[in-house]
C-alpha positions as CSV (number, residue, x, y, z in Angstrom):
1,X,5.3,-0.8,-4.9
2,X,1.7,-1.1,-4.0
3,X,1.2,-3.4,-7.2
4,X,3.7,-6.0,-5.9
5,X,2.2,-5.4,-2.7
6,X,-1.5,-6.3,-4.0
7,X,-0.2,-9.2,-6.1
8,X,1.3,-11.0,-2.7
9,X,-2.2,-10.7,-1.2
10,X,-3.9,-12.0,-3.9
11,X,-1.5,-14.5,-3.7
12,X,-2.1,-15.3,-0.1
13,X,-5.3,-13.6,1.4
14,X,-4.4,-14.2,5.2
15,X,-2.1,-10.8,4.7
16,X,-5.2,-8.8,4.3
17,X,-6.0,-9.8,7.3
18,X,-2.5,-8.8,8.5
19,X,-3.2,-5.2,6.8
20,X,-6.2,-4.6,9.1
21,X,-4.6,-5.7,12.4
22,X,-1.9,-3.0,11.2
23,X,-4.7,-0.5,10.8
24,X,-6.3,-1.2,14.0
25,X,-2.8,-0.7,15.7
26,X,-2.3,2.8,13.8
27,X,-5.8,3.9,14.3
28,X,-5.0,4.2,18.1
29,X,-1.4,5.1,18.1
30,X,-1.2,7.7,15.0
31,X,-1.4,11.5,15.3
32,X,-5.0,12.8,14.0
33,X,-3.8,14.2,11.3
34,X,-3.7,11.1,9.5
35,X,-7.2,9.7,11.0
36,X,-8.8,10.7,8.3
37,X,-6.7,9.1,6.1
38,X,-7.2,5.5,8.0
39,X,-10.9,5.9,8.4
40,X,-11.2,5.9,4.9
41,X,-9.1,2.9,4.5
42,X,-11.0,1.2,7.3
43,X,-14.0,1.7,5.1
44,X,-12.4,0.2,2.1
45,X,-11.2,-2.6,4.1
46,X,-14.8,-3.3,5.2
47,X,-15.7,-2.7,1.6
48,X,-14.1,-6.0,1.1
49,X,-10.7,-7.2,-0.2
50,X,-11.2,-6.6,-3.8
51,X,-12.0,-3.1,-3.2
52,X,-9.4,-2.3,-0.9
53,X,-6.9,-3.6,-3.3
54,X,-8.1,-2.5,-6.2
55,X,-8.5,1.1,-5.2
56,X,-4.6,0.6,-4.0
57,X,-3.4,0.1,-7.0
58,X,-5.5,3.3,-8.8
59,X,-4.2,5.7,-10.5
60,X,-6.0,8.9,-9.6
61,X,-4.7,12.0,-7.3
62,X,-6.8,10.8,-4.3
63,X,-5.9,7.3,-4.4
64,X,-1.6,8.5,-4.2
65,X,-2.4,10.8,-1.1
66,X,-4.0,7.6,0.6
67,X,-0.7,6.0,-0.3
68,X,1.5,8.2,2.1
69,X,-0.2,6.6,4.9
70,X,-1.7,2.9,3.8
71,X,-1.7,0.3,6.0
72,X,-0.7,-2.2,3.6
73,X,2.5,-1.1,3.4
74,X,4.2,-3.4,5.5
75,X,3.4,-6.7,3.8
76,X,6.7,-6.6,1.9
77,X,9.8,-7.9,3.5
78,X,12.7,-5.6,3.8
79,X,14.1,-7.7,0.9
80,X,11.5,-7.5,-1.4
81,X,11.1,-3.8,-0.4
82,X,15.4,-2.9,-1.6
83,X,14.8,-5.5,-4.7
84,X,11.7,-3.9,-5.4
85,X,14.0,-0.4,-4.7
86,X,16.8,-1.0,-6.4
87,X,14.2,-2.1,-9.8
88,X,12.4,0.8,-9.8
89,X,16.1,3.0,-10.0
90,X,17.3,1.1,-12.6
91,X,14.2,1.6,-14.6
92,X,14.0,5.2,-13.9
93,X,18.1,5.9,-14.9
94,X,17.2,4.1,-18.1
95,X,14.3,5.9,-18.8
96,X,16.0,9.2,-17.8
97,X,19.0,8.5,-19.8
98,X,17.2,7.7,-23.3
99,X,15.4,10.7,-23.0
């Protein structure tokens, strides 16, 4: 999800901005157990948005556990989240079933 996400900020930068009024909101409103977690997206924010997005989309152990709580998230409409959804399960039954 966070590929499609990346591509429709690439696609129109003025989300990014978008992302970071998000993170601003959560840094004051979220419990502290997930501080941590937005710190370090506020420094790859300030890193710049080809960093930011680029380490969104890795594949590494760290870069999924930054996932559960990324402030990116809500670029995606509702519809292009359940299209993006309902995608993803029909790839996954397919794949399941020819294995």
């Amino acid at each position: 999800m966070h590929r499609l996400v990346v591509e429709k900020i690439r696609a129109n930068p003025e989300l990014f901005d978008r992302a970071r009024r998000t993170l601003a909101r959560w840094r004051i409103i979220v419990h502290s157990a997930s501080q941590p977690y937005l710190i370090e997206w506020e420094k790859l924010m300030d890193a710049g948005m080809d960093v930011c997005l680029a380490f969104a989309v890795e594949e590494s152990e760290h870069a999924t556990a930054m996932r559960q709580s990324t402030p990116i998230c809500g670029i995606l409409t509702n519809q292009e989240r359940l299209a993006f959804l309902k995608a993803w399960k029909k790839d996954f039954e397919a794949r399941r079933n020819n294995s």
